[in-house]
PLY file of the C-alpha trace (Angstrom):
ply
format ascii 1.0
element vertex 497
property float x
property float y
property float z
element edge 496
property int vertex1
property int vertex2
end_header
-6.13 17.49 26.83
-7.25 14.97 24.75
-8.08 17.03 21.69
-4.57 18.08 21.66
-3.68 14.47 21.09
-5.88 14.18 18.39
-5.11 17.18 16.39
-1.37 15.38 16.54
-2.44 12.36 14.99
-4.03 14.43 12.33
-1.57 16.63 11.79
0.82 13.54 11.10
-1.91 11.49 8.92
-3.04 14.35 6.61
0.13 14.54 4.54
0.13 10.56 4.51
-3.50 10.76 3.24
-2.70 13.41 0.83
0.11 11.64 -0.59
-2.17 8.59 -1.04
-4.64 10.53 -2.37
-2.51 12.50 -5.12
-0.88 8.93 -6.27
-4.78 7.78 -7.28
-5.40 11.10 -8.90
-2.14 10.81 -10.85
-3.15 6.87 -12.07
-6.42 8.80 -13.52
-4.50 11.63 -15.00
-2.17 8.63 -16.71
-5.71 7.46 -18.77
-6.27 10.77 -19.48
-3.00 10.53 -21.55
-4.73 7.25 -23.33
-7.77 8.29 -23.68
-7.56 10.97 -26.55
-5.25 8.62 -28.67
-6.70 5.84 -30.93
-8.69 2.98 -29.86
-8.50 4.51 -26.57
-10.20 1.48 -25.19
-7.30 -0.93 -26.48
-4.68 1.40 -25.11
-6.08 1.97 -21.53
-6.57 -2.14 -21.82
-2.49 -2.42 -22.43
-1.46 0.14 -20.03
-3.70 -1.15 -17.36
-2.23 -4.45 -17.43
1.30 -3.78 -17.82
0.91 -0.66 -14.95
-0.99 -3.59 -12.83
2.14 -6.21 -13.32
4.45 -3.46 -12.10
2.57 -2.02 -9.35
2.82 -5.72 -8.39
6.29 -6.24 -8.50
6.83 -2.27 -7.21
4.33 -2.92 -3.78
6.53 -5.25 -2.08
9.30 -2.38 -1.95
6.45 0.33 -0.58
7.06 -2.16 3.01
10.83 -0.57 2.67
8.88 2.55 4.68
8.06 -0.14 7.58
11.51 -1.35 7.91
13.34 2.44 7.67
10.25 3.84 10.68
10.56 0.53 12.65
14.23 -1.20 12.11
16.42 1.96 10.98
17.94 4.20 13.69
21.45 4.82 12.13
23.59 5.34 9.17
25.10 1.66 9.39
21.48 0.55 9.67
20.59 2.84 6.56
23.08 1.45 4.18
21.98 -2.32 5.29
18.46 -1.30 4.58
19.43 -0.05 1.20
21.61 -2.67 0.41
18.71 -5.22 0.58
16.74 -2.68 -1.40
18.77 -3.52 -4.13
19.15 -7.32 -4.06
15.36 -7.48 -4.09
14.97 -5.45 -7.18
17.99 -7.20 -9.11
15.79 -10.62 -8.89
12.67 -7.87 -10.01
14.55 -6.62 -12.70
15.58 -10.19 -14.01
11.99 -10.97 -13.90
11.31 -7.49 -15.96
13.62 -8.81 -18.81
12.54 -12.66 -18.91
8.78 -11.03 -19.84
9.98 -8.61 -22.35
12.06 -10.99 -24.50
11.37 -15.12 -23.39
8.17 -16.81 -23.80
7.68 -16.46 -20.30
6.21 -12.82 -20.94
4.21 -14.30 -24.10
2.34 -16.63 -21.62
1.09 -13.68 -19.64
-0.26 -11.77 -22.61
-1.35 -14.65 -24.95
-2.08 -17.64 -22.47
-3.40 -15.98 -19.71
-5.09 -12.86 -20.88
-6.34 -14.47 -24.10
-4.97 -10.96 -25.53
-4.14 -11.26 -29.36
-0.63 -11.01 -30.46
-0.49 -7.48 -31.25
-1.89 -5.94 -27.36
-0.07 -8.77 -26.01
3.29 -7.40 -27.70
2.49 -3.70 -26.36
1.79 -4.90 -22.84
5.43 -6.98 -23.20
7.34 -3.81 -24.04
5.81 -1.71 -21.47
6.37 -3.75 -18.85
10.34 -4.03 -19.71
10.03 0.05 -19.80
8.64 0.33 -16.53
11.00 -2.30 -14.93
12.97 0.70 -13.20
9.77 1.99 -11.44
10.00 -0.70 -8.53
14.04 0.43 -7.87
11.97 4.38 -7.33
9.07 3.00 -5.39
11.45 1.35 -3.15
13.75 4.49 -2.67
11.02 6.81 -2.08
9.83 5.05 0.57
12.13 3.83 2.10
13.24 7.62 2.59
10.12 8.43 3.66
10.15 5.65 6.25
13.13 7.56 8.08
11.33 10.51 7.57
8.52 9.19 9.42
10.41 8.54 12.59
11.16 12.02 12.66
7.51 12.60 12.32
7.99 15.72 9.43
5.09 13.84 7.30
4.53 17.70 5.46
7.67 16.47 3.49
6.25 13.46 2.25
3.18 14.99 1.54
4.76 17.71 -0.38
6.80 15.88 -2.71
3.57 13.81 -3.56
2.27 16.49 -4.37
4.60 17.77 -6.72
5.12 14.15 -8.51
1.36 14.53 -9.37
1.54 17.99 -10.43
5.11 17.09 -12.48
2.84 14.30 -14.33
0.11 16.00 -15.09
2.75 18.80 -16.94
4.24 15.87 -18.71
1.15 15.01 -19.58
-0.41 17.54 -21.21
2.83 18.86 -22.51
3.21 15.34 -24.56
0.07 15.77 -25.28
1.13 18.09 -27.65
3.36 16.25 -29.28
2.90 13.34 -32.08
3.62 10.92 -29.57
-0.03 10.50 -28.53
-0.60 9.46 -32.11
2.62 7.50 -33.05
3.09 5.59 -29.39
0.65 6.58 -26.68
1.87 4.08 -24.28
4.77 6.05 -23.78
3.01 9.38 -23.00
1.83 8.30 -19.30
5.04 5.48 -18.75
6.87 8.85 -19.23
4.81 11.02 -16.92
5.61 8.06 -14.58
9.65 8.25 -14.52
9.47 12.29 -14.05
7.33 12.47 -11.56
8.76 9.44 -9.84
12.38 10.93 -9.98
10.91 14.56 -8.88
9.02 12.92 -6.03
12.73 11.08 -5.36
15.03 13.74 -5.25
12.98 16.45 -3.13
12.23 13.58 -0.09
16.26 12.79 -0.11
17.17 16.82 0.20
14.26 17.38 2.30
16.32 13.90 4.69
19.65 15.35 4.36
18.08 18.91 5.61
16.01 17.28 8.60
19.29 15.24 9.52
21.79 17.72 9.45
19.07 20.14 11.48
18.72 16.89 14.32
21.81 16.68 13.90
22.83 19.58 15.32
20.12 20.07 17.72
19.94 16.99 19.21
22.15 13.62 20.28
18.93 11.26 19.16
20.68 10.46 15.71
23.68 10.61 16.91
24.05 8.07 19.09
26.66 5.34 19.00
24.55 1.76 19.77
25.76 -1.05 18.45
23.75 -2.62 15.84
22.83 -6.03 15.22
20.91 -5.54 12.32
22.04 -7.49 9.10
20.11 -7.93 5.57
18.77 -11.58 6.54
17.03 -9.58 10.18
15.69 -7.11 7.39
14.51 -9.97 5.16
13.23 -11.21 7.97
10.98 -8.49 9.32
10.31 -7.74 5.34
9.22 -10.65 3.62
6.17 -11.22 5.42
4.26 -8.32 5.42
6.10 -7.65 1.23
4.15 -10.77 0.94
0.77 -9.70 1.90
1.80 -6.12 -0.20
2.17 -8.40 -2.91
-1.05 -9.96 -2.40
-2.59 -6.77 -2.30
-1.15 -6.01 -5.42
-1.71 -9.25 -7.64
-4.96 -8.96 -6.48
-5.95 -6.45 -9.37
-3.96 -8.41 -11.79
-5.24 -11.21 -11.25
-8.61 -10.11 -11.23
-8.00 -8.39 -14.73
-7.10 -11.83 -15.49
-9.72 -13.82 -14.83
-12.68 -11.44 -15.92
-10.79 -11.23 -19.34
-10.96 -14.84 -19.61
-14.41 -15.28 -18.57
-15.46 -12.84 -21.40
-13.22 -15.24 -23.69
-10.66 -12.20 -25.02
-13.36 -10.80 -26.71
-13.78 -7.00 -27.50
-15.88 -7.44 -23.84
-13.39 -8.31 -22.24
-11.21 -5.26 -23.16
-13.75 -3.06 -22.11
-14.61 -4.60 -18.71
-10.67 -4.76 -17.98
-10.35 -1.04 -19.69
-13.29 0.00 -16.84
-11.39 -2.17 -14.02
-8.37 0.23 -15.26
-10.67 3.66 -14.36
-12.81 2.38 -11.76
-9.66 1.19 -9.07
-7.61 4.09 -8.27
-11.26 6.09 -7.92
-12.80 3.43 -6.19
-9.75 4.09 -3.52
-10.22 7.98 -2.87
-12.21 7.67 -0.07
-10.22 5.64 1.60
-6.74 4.52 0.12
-5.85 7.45 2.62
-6.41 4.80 5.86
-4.30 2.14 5.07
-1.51 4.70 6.37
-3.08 4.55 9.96
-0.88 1.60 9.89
1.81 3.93 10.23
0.63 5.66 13.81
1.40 2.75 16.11
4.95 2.58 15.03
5.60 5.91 15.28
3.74 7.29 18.61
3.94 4.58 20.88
7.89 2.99 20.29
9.40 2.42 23.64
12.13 4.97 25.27
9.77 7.89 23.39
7.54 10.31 25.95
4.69 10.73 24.13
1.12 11.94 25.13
-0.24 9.62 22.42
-2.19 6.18 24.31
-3.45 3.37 22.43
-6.69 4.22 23.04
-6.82 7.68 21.52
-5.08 5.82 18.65
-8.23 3.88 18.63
-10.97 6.63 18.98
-8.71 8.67 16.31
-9.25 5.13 13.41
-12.70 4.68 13.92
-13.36 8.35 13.49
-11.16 8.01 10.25
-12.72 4.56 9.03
-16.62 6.16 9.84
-15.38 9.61 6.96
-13.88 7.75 4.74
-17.58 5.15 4.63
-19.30 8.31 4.75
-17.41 9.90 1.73
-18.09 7.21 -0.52
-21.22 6.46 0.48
-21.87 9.42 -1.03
-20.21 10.31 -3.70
-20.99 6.57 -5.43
-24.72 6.12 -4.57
-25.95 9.76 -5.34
-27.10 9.44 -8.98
-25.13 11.07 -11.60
-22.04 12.01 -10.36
-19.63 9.01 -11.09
-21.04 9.36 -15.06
-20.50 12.99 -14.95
-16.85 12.62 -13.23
-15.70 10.27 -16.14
-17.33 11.80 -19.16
-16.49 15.38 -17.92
-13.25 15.17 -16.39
-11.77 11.90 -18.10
-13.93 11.97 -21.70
-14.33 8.28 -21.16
-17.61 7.27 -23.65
-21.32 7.61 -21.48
-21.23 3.63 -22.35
-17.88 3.05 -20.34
-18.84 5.34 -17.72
-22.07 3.92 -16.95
-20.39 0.78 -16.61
-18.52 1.86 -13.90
-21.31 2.81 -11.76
-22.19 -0.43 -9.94
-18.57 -1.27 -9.23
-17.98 1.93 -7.39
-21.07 1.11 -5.11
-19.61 -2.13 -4.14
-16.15 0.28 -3.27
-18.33 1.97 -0.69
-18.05 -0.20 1.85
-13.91 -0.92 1.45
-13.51 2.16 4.04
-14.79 -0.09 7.27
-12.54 -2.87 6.30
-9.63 -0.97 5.80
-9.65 1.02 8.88
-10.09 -2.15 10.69
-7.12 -4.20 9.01
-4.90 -1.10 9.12
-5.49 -0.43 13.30
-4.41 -4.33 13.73
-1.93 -4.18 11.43
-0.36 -1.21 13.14
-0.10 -2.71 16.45
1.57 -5.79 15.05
4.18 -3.42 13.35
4.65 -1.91 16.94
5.41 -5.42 18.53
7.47 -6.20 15.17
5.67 -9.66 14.87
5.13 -9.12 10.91
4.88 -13.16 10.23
1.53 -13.42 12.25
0.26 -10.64 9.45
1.69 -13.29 6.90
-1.60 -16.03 6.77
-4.06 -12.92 5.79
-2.65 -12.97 2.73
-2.95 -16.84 2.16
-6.88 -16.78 3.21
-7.32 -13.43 0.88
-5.60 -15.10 -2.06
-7.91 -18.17 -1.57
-11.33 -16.75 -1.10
-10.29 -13.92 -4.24
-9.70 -17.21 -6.84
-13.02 -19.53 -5.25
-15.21 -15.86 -5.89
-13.77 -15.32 -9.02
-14.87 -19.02 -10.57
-18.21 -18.91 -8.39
-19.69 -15.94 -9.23
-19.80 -16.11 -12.96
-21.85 -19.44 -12.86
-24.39 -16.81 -10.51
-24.18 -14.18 -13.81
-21.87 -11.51 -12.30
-19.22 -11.11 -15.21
-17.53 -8.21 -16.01
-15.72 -4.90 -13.54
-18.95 -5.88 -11.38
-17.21 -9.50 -10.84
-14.44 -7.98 -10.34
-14.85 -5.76 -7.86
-17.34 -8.07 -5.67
-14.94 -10.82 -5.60
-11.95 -7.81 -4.57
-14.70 -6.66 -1.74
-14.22 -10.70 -0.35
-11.03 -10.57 -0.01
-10.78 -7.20 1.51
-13.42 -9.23 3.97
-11.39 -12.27 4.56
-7.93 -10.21 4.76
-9.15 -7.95 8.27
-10.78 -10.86 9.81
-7.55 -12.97 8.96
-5.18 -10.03 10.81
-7.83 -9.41 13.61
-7.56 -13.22 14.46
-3.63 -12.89 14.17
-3.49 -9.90 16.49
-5.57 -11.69 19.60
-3.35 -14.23 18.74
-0.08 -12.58 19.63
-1.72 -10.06 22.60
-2.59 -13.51 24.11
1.22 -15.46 23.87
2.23 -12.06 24.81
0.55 -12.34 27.91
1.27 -16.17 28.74
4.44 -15.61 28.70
4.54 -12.31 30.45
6.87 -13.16 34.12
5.54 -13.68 37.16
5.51 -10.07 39.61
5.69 -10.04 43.06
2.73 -7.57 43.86
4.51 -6.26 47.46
7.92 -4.89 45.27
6.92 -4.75 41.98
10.08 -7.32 40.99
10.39 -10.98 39.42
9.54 -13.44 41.87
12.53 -16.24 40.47
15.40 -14.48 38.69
15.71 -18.09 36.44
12.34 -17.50 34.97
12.58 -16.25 31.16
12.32 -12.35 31.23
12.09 -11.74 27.60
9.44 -12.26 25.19
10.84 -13.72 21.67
9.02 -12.26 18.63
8.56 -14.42 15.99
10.80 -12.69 13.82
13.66 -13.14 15.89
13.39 -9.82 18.07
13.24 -9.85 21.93
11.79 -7.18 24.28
11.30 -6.73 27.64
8.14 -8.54 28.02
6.79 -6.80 31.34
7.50 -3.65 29.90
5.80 -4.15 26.74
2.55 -5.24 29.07
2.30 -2.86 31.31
3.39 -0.19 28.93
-0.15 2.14 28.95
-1.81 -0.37 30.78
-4.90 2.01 31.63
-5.78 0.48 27.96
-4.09 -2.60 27.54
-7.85 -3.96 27.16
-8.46 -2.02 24.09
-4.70 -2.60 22.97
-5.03 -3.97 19.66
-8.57 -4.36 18.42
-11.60 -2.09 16.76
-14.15 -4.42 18.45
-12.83 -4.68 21.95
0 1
1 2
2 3
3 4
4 5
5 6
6 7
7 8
8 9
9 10
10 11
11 12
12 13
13 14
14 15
15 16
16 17
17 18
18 19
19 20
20 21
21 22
22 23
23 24
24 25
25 26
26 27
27 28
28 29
29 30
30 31
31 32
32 33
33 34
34 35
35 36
36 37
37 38
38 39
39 40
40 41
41 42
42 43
43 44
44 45
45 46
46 47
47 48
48 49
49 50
50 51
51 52
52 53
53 54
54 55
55 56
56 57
57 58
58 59
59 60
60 61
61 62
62 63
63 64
64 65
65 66
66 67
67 68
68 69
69 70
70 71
71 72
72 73
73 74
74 75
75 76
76 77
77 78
78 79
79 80
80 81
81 82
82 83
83 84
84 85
85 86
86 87
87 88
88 89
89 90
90 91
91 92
92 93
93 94
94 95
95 96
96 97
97 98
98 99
99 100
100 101
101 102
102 103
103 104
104 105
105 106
106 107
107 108
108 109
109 110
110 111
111 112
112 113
113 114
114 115
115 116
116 117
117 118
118 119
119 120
120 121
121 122
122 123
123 124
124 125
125 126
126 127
127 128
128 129
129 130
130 131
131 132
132 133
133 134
134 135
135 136
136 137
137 138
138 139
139 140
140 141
141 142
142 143
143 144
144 145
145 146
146 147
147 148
148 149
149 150
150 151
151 152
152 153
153 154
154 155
155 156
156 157
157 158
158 159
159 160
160 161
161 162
162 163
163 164
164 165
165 166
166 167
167 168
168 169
169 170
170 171
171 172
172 173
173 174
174 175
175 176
176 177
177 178
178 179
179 180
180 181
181 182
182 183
183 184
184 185
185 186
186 187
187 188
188 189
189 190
190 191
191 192
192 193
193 194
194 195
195 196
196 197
197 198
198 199
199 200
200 201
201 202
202 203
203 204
204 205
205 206
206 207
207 208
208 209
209 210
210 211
211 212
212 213
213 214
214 215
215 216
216 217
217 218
218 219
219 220
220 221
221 222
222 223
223 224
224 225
225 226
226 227
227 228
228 229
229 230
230 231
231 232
232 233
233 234
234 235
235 236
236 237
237 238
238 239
239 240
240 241
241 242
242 243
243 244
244 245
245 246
246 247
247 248
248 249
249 250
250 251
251 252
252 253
253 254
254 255
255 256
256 257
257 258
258 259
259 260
260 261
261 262
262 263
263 264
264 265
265 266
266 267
267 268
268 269
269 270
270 271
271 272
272 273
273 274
274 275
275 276
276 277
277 278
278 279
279 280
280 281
281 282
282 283
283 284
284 285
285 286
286 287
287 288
288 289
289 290
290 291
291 292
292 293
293 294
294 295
295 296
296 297
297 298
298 299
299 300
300 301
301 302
302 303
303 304
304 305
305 306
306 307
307 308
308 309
309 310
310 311
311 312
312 313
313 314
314 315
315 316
316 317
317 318
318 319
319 320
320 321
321 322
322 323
323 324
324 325
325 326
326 327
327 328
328 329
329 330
330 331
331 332
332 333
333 334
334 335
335 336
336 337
337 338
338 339
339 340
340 341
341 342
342 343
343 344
344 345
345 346
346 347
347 348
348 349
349 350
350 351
351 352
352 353
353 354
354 355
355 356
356 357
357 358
358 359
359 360
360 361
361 362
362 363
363 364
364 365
365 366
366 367
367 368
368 369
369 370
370 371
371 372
372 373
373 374
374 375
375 376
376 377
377 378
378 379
379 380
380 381
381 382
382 383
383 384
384 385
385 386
386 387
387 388
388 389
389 390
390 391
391 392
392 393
393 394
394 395
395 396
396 397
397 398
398 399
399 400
400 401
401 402
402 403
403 404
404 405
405 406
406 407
407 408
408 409
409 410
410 411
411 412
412 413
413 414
414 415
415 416
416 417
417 418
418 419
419 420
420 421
421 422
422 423
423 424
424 425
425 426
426 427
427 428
428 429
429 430
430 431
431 432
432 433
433 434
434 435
435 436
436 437
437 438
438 439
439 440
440 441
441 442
442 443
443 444
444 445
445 446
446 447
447 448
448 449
449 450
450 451
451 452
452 453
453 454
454 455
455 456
456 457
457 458
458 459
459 460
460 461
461 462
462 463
463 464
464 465
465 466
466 467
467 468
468 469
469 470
470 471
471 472
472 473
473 474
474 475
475 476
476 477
477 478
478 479
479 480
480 481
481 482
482 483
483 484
484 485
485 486
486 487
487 488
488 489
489 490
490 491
491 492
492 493
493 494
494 495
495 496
């Protein structure tokens, strides 16, 4: 039955959604930290940015979770995974340390944020303090990623869970102390490391449990294929789509960026980036949560796996998702009152800064259609392992985000509302850019699919090329793949079809 398959899929994506959901609660409950010290605003300013920079340089290891669900199968495979883990984040770390103590990091702050010497020194030293936080993001997911594959999502979502409830203790229990007074920035970079190494440590027990249990009631992990994998067919499968994570990522930065320097560094400008700081990670409750229907494709439909789960109930079950999540913020942003309430209540942000962030939260109401639709293309493309066709999204959303950004202030929109309109374009350009990409690849995927003789079912000239070559290197059985659920194949990779 049908709604069997669907309570499946949402018995898999609830954890995933929880876990996405707790991280942008604990972002909020890292202002509250800030936002009982001293000039508040100045202090949410400075951890904003320097939280923004490393979020950057932490998203690109967040794709580790693709390449332990889709590449991993096997402890020599694991430790090849891991091992390019770390190479990545030595050339992070190096990065970390040229910002803290070259001028390289005083041309962020000073030249580029037109921040004054004493925010720009704060934002320096945070940054080298959170330079270890990319090293955890990767870790945790990439554990999770194997996790995944063995489809015990509760796990992930639990030890979310308890990272957020870990940082909120840390929290409020250093919010006890004179550190809130003598260096606030530490208070929530602190709540950061606990909860990140709490979050750590229960997903690897929680592996070593669920392996040891497979383990020893079943051969699946056991097996003993030959691998070919090797850290350049990881960097390979990796770079693109930690790439477009990256995108994703600068694209807050360098939004803070350029709205600071329209306001010319002025006590404006700290405010608009200080709202930008409150206004993202709740802007993304209703529907941070889909981007992980990315994850479905991968992990229901891999080849050699019986599974009830079709492509098309894959697509019923992401519209469905991408319609709540619209619905949801629809409204909690538009319904007068309750986005002041929310900050002055709950974070004790001034009426003045909370009333500022009411317009940019409307624009966040529509983010939930384009998410859902990027995220069910996306996933397919995971599936097929082509992860360079997802590559040029992040090119066009790059581009449109910088021609918005110097546009729209000659039209008056300065401020989070410029901001957040010119994030909304590139949110627009972004699906359109990995919709194109995945009719794309369905259609080489077909050209090259071998010619069948209809009477037997087999290859009609055994010289013709019986493989399709992905594009990062990978080959498949290309009449499988095609006629793999081919009931749906029409519907097999896009929301519009």
């Amino acid at each position: 039955m049908d709604h069997k398959v669907y309570w499946l899929l949402t018995k898999f994506l609830v954890p995933l959604g929880l876990t996405t959901f707790v991280t942008d609660i604990a972002e909020q409950v890292l202002n509250r930290g800030l936002s009982s010290a001293e000039n508040a605003t100045e202090m949410l300013a400075t951890f904003g940015i320097a939280y923004s920079l490393t979020k950057f340089a932490a998203g690109p290891f967040e794709e580790f979770k693709n390449v332990s669900l889709v590449l991993v199968h096997n402890k020599k495979e694991a430790k090849i995974g891991l091992l390019t883990l770390f190479l990545v984040w030595i050339i992070v770390l190096i990065f970390g340390l040229l910002t803290a103590y070259t001028d390289f990091g005083y041309f962020i702050t000073h030249t580029l944020y037109s921040l004054d010497e004493r925010v720009g020194e704060a934002i320096r030293k945070a940054i080298l303090m959170l330079s270890f936080f990319p090293l955890f993001q990767g870790l945790i997911y990439y554990i999770a990623g194997y996790i995944l594959q063995m489809k015990y999502t509760a796990l992930v979502g639990t030890a979310s869970v308890t990272d957020v409830a870990v940082q909120i203790a840390t929290i409020f229990g250093l919010l006890q102390t004179d550190l809130v007074n003598t260096n606030p920035v530490l208070v929530p970079i602190i709540a950061v490391y606990t909860g990140a190494t709490t979050r750590l440590s229960i997903l690897f027990i929680g592996f070593l449990i669920l392996r040891r249990w497979r383990q020893n009631h079943t051969t699946e992990l056991a097996t003993t294929q030959e691998s070919n994998l090797s850290v350049l067919r990881v960097l390979k499968f990796w770079w693109p789509i930690a790439v477009v994570r990256g995108v994703q990522r600068i694209s807050r930065t360098i939004i803070n960026l350029f709205v600071a320097r329209d306001l010319n560094g002025s006590d404006e400008a700290i405010q608009a980036v200080a709202v930008l700081s409150i206004v993202y990670p709740i802007g993304r409750l209703p529907f941070g949560w889909i981007n992980d229907l990315k994850t479905l494709q991968p992990s229901f439909l891999k080849k050699n796996e019986s599974t009830v789960v079709k492509r098309k109930h894959i697509k019923n079950f992401d519209i469905c998702c991408l319609l709540l999540g619209f619905a949801v913020s629809s409204s909690l942003f538009w319904i007068p009152g309750i986005v002041v309430n929310f900050y002055t209540s709950s974070l004790g942000v001034s009426e003045e800064v909370a009333q500022m962030c009411v317009i940019p939260l409307k624009i966040f109401s529509v983010f939930p259609l384009l998410v859902g639709w990027r995220s069910h293309n996306t996933s397919w493309l995971l599936l097929m392992k082509k992860t360079t066709a997802i590559f040029p999204s992040a090119i066009m959303r790059l581009v449109i985000l910088i021609v918005v950004l110097n546009v729209f202030p000659k039209l008056g929109i300065h401020g989070a509302p410029l901001g957040i309109a010119a994030l909304l374009s590139g949110f627009a350009v972004e699906a359109l850019s990995v919709q194109i990409a995945a009719f794309v690849v369905e259609y080489k995927m077909k050209r090259s699919r071998p010619p069948v003789n209809k009477e037997n079912g087999t290859i009609q000239s055994s010289n013709e090329q019986e493989t399709t070559t992905f594009i990062n290197g990978d080959t498949t059985d290309g009449q499988k793949v095609l006629e793999e659920n081919e009931e749906d194949s029409v519907e097999m990779n896009s929301l519009t079809n």
